[in-house]
Structures are given as structure tokens and as C-alpha cells.
C-alpha positions as CSV (number, residue, x, y, z in Angstrom):
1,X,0.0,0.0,0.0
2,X,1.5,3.5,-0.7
3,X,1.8,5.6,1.9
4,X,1.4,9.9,1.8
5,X,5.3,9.5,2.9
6,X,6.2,8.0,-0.7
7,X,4.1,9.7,-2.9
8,X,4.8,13.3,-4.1
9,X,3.0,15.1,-6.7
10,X,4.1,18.5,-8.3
11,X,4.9,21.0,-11.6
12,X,7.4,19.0,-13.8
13,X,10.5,21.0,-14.6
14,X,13.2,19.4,-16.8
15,X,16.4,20.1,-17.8
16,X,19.4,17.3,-18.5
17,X,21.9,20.4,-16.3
18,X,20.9,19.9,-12.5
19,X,22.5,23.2,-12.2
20,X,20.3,25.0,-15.5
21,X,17.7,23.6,-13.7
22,X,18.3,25.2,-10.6
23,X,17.9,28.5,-11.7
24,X,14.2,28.1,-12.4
25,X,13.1,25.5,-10.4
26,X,10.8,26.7,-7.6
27,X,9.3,25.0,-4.4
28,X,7.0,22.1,-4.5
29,X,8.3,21.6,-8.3
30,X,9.3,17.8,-9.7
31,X,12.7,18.0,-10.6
32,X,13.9,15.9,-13.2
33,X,17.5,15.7,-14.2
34,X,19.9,13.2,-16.6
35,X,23.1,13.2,-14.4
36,X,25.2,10.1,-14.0
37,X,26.9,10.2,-10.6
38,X,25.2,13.5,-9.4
39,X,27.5,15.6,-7.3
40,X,27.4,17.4,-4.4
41,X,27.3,20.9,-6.0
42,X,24.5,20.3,-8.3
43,X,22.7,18.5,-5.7
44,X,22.7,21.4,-3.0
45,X,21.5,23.6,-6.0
46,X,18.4,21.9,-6.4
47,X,17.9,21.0,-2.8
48,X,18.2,25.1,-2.2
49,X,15.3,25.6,-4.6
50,X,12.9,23.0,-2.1
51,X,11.6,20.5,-4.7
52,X,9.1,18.2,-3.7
53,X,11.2,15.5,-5.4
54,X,14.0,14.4,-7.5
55,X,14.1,12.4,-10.4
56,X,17.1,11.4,-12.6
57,X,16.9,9.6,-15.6
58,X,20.3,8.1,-15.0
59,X,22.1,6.7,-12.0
60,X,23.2,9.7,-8.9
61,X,25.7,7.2,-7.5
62,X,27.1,4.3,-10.5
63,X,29.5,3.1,-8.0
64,X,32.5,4.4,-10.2
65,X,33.1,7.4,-7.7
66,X,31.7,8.1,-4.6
67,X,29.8,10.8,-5.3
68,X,27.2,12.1,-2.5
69,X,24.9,14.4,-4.9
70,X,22.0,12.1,-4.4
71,X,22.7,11.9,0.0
72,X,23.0,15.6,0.1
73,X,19.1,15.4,-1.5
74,X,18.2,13.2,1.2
75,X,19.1,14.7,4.1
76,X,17.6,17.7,3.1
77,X,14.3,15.5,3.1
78,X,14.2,15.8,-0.6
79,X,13.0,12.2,-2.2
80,X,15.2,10.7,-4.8
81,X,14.1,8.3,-7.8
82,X,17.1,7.3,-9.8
83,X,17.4,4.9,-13.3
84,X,14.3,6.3,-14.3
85,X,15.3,6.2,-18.1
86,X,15.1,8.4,-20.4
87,X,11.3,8.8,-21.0
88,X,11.2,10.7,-18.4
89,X,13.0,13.5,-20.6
90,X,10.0,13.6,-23.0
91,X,7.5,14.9,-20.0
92,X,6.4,18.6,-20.9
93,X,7.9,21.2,-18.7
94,X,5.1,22.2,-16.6
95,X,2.7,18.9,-16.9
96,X,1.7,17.8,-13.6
97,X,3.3,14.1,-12.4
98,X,3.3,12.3,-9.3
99,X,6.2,10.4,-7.6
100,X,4.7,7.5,-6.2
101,X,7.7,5.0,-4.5
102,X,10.2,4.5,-7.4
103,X,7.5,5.2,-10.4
104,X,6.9,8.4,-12.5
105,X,3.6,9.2,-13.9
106,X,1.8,12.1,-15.4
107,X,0.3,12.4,-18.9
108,X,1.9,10.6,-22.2
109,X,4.5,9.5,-19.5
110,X,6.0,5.5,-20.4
111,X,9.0,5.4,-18.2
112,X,10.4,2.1,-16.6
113,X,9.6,1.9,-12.7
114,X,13.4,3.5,-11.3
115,X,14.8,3.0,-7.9
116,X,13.9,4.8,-4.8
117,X,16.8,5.7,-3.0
118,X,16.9,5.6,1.0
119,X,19.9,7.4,2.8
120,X,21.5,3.2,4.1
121,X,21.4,1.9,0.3
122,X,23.5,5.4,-0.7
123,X,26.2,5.8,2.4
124,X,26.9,1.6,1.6
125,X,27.5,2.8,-2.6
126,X,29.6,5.5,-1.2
127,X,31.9,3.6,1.3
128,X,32.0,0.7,-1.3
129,X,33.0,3.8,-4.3
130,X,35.3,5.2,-2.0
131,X,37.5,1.4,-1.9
132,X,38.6,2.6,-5.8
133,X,39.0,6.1,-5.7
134,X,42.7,5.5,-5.4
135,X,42.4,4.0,-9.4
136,X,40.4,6.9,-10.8
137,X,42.7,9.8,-9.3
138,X,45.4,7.8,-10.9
139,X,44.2,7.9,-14.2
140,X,42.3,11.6,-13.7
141,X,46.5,12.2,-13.1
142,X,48.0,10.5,-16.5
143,X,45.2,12.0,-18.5
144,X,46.3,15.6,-16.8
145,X,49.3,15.2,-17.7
146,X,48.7,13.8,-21.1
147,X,46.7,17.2,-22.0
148,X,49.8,19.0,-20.3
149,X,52.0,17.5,-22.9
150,X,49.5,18.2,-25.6
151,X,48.7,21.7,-25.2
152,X,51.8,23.2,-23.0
153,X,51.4,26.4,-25.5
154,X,48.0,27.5,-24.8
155,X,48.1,26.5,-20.8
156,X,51.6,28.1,-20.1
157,X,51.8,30.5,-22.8
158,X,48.1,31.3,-23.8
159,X,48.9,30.2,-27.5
160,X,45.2,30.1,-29.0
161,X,43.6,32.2,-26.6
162,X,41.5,34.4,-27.3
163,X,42.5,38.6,-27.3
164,X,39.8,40.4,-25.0
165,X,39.3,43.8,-26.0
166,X,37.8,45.7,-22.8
167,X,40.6,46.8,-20.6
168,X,41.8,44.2,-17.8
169,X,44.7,45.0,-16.4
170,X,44.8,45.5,-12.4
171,X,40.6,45.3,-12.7
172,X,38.6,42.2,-11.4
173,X,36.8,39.8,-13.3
174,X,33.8,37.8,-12.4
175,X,33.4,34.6,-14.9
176,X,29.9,33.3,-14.6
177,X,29.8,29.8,-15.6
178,X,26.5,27.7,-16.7
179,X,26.7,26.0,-13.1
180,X,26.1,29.0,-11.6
181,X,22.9,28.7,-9.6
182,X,21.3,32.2,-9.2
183,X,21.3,35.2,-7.2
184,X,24.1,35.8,-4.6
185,X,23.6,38.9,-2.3
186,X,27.6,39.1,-1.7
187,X,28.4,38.8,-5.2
188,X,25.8,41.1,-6.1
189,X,27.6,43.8,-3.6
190,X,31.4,42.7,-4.9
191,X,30.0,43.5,-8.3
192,X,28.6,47.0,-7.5
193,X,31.3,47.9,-5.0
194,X,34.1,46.8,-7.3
195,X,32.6,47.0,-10.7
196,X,34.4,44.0,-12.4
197,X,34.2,42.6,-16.0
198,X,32.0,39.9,-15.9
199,X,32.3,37.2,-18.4
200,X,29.9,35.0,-18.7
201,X,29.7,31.6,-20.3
202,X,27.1,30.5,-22.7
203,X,23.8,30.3,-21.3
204,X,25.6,31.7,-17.9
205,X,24.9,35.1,-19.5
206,X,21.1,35.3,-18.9
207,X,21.6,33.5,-15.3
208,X,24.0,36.9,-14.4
209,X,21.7,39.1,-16.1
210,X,19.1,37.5,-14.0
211,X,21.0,38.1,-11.2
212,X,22.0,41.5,-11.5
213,X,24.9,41.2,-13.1
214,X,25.8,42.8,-16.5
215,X,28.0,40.5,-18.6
216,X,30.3,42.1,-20.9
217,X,32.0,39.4,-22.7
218,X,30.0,36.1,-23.6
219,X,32.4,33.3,-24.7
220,X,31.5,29.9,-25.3
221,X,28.4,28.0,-26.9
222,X,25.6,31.0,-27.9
223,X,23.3,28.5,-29.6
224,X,21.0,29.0,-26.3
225,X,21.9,32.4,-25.4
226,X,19.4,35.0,-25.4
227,X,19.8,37.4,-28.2
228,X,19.2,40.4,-25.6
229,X,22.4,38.9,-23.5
230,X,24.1,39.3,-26.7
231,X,23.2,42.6,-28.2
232,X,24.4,43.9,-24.8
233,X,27.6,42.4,-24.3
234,X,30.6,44.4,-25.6
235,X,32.1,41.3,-27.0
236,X,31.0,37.6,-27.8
237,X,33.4,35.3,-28.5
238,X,32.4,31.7,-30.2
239,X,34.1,28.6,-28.9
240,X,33.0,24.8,-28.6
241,X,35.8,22.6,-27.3
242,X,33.9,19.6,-28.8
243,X,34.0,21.4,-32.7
244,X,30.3,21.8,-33.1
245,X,29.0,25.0,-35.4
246,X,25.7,25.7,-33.3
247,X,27.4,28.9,-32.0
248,X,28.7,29.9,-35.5
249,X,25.2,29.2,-37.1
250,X,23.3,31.2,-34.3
251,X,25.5,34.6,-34.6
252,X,25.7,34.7,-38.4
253,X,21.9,34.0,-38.7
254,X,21.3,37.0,-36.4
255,X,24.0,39.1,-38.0
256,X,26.2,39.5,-34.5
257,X,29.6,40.8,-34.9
258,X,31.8,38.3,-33.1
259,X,35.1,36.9,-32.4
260,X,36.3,32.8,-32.7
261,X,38.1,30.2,-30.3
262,X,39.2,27.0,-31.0
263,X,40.8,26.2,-28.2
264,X,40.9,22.9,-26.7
265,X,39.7,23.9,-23.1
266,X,36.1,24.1,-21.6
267,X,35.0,27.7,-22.1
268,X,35.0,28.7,-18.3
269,X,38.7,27.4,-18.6
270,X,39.1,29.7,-21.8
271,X,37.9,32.5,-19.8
272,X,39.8,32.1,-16.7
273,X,43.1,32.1,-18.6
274,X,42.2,34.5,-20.8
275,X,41.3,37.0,-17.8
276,X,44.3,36.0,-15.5
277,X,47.1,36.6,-18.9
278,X,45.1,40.2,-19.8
279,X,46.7,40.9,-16.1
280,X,43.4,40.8,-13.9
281,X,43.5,41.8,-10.2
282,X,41.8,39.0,-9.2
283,X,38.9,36.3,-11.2
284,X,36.1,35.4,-9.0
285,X,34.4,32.1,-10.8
286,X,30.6,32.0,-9.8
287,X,29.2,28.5,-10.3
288,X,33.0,26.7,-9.9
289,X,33.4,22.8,-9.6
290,X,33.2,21.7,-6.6
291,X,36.4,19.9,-5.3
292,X,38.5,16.6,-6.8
293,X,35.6,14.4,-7.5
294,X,33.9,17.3,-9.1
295,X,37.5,17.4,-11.4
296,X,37.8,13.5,-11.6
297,X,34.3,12.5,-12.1
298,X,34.3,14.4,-15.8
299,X,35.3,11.3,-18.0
300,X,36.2,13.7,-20.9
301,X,39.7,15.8,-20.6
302,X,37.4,18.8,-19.3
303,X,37.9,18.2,-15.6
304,X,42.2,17.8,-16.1
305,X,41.7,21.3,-17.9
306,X,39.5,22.9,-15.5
307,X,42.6,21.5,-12.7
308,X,45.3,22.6,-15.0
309,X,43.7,26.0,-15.6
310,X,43.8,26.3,-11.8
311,X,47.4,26.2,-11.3
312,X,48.4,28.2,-14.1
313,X,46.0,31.2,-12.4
314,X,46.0,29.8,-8.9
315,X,47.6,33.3,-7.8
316,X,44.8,35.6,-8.9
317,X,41.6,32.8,-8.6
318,X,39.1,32.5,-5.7
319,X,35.8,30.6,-6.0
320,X,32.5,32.6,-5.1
321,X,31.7,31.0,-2.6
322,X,33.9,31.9,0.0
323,X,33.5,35.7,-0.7
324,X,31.4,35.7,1.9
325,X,34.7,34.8,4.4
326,X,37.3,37.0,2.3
327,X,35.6,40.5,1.2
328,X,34.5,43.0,3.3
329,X,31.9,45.8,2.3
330,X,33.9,48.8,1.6
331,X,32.2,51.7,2.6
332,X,32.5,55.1,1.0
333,X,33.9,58.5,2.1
334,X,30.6,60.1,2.3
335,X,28.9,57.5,4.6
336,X,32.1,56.9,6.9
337,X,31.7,60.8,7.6
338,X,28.4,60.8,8.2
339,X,28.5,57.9,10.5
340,X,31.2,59.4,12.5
341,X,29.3,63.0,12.6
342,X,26.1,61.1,14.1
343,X,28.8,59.5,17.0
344,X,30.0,63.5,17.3
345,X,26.1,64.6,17.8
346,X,25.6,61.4,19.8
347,X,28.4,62.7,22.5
348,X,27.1,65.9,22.3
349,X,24.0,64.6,23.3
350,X,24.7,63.2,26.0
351,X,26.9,65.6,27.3
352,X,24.4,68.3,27.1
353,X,22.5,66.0,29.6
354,X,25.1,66.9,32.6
355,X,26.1,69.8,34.1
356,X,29.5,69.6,33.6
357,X,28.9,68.7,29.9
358,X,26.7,71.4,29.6
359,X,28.8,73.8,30.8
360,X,31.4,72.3,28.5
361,X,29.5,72.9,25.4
362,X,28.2,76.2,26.4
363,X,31.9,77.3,27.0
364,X,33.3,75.9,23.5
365,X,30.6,77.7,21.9
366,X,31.2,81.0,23.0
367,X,34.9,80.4,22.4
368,X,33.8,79.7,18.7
369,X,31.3,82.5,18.5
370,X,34.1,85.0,20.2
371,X,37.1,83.4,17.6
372,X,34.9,83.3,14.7
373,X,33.4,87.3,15.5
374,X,36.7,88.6,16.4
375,X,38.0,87.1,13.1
376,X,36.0,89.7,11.0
């Protein structure tokens, strides 16, 4: 018999990205996701958003890395079906569907029963991933250093990067990347207290405008980009590590002026290099990975060139997220003197309140009166 604790009915919203997904999901919403070995980062982006359950089409924990995505979810109290298959994709955005144990339904939906995932069965995946990480950092390494060999030119000497044409030198620069989730209060303040370039990465763009932010350079894949992003931006640059021509096709057909990159880097890596070679103060990256497994768990040679990237530009990077701990709201001339005028008036006050304040005050001012009369 189903019980009210393993049914869950809501809005479908779906999106492959967990972290696209993120920046529209809202409470009480069904997520539905296709990420194999969900991590943590994407997983405490949807679990911020309150969904009244997750779905993924593919498996949050395969048992090659021991990736805790799928526990985060959980013990926010967030239900997780994973294996769902890939029907599950097909459902409309917006169609209502119910979660009821490990099965999806809603209307023209014909997806497989999944598995329902319970906090014991994911910490046991986890301990038993965790055995063989040893194997996977090894060859994360070799493949590092096989992209090192490869392209030494454009890592250590920006060979094939691309020229940005707004001035960087001894600015910041704020690279929003498509993982970045949304609106960030101390970000937000950075950006108007320090007034960086922001670069944003493909559909990153509209997530920063979104969020108050006003990209002036969009590099990477513009196939999905909003053409208001665009127009706006002071420079778009095309690049798609993997060779596709969506980008290409998208700026010609709407007659954009733009610049090319064919380098053999994810876009956010592209970006950071870029930034950190033009002589930037410092790069703030909104929507970063998240740790090794984040780095390892990318089977393609993006995650060696996101860690590469790192260390070529590890004097001038920091991650968003600890902003919070490392800036400090910088306050301007105008309000630091009127802050200390109302501590003057403050005093003041409560000297008057005394007599030997009051006849303090009284004295100064005649001094001042007498000074300031004699003076004429």
C-alpha cells in the first residue's frame, strides 16, 4: 500500500543540467534531471530551490566514484528516484506528475519503474565507491598530464587564446559559468562595490543578467543564449571545445559581430586564462566545480583542464563561494563621515545631559562664536 510519505505530486521542470535547472526550479516543483553520478554541488543547487522530489533519468551514485549528490538530497528530506530512463525526458515542462515510490507518472509518460533511493542503500554505494578512488585519481592524473604534454602552448603560454578587447589589467573579473545557480547577495555587492568585467559563459549570461549582473563578454556555446544577452555584451566570443558549429550558425543567422576560439579547453577554462594573462586583479568564478571528485568525475579531458587551468591562475583565482569569508563591504567616504558626525552629535547629546557637559559645550561655543566674530 502507498503511503502519503512515498508519494509526491508536483509542476514537472526538466532540464538534463541539474544546475540549468536550478535557476528556475521553484518549491514544491518535480525535478527531473539526466546526471550520472550526481554531485554534491549540483545536488545542494536543487535542494536550495525546495523541490518536492527528484528524479534522474540516470544513476546519482554508478558506484564508479563516490559521489554524495544524491545523500545531500536526502538529508535535506528531498525524495530521490534514480534509473528512471530516459522517457522521463519527453515529459512537458510544466505537466503535472506524481512520484509514487520509485514510479513516475503524469500524462503521455512511459517510463520504466526507477529505484527509490533511501539514505542506508546510498552511504553503503559510497563507502563501497570510496575502496577505488585511489584507481580513478590515478588515471584523472596520467590524463592531466597527457593534456599538459599536448597543449603546453596555450596553458603556459596562452597560445590560442583568445585577445579580449575591454581593458583588464589590475581590474577584477567575475566569470559566470553555466553552473552558476542564481542570485548571490555578496556577489551582487562585490559586483557594485568593485565593478568588475564579468564574463559569462554560454547560457551563464542570462543567469548573471538575471541576477543583477551585467555580462560584458560572452564566450563559449551562444546556440541558447538569449539574443538580448548578446546585443548587450561588448564582445561575444564563439568557442566549442567539442568542434560543433551551433554557435557559428546562431550569430551569423542573427548578423552578431563576433570573435572565434578554437581552443581545446572548456569555455570557463578559456575565460579564466584568458582573464588572468590580460593581467586581472583577481577572477572570482561564480558556479566553480566543486572539489576533486567534481574534477575526476568528468570522464572527458574537461575536468584535467578545469585543474590545470587552476594552477596556471592559482595566484589571482578565488571561488565565489567563499567571498562571503574574504571580502568586506567597503564603505564610502561620504557615509564613513556621516557615521562618524552622528557618534559626534551622539556625544554631544549626552553631554548636554550633565552639568559639567553642559557647561562644556556652552563654553566651546562661546569660544567659537568669540574666535569666529573677532576674526571679522
Amino acid at each position: 500500500m502507498t503511503t502519503a510519505a512515498t508519494l509526491v505530486s508536483g509542476p514537472a521542470r526538466v532540464d538534463p543540467s541539474p544546475h540549468a535547472l536550478a535557476r528556475r526550479l521553484q518549491p514544491g516543483d518535480v525535478a527531473i534531471v539526466d546526471a550520472l553520478d550526481l554531485d554534491r554541488s549540483a545536488a545542494a543547487a536543487l535542494a536550495e530551490r525546495r523541490p518536492a522530489a527528484v528524479v534522474n533519468a540516470r544513476s546519482c551514485i554508478s558506484g564508479r566514484l563516490p559521489t554524495t549528490g544524491a545523500l545531500a538530497l536526502l538529508e535535506a528530506g528531498i525524495p530521490v528516484v534514480e534509473s528512471a530512463g530516459t522517457g522521463v525526458l519527453a515529459i512537458r515542462d510544466g505537466a503535472r506528475v506524481t512520484v509514487d515510490g520509485a514510479r513516475v507518472s503524469g500524462p503521455g509518460v512511459e517510463a520504466p519503474e526507477g529505484t527509490r533511493l533511501t539514505r542506508e542503500d546510498v552511504e553503503e554505494r559510497v563507502r563501497a565507491a570510496d575502496e577505488d578512488l585511489h584507481v580513478h585519481v590515478a588515471s584523472f592524473t596520467v590524463t592531466a598530464l597527457d593534456l599538459l604534454n599536448e597543449d603546453a602552448g596555450l596553458l603556459l603560454d596562452g597560445v590560442g587564446l583568445p585577445e579580449l578587447r575591454l581593458p583588464i589589467d589590475g581590474r577584477p573579473v567575475v566569470v559566470v559559468t553555466e553552473r552558476f545557480a542564481g542570485a548571490d547577495p555578496v556577489l551582487a555587492r562585490f559586483a557594485r562595490e568593485r565593478r568588475p568585467v564579468v564574463i559569462a559563459i554560454g547560457e551563464g549570461a542570462d543567469a548573471a543578467r538575471a541576477a543583477g549582473l551585467n555580462p560584458r563578454i560572452v564566450l563559449g556555446d551562444i546556440e541558447g543564449v538569449s539574443e538580448e544577452a548578446l546585443r548587450r555584451a561588448a564582445q561575444v566570443i564563439v568557442h566549442d571545445a567539442d568542434g560543433r558549429d551551433g554557435g557559428r550558425a546562431r550569430a551569423l543567422a542573427i548578423g552578431l559581430t563576433h570573435d572565434s576560439c578554437d581552443a581545446n579547453l572548456a569555455s570557463e577554462d578559456v575565460a579564466l586564462l584568458a582573464a588572468h594573462r590580460a593581467g586581472a586583479s583577481v577572477v572570482v568564478v561564480a558556479g566553480a566545480r566543486d572539489g576533486l571528485l567534481d574534477h575526476v568525475s568528468d570522464r572527458s579531458t574537461a575536468g584535467a583542464g578545469a585543474l590545470l587551468s587552476r594552477l596556471v591562475a592559482s595566484g589571482s583565482v578565488v571561488d565565489a563561494a567563499v567571498l562571503p569569508a574574504v571580502y568586506r563591504h567597503r564603505y564610502s567616504a561620504l557615509t564613513t563621515w556621516g557615521a562618524l558626525g552622528l557618534a559626534c552629535a551622539a556625544l554631544a547629546l549626552a553631554a548636554w545631559g550633565t552639568p559639567e557637559g553642559h557647561d562644556a559645550i556652552a563654553g566651546a561655543w562661546d569660544w567659537l562664536a568669540a574666535t569666529v566674530g573677532g576674526g571679522r
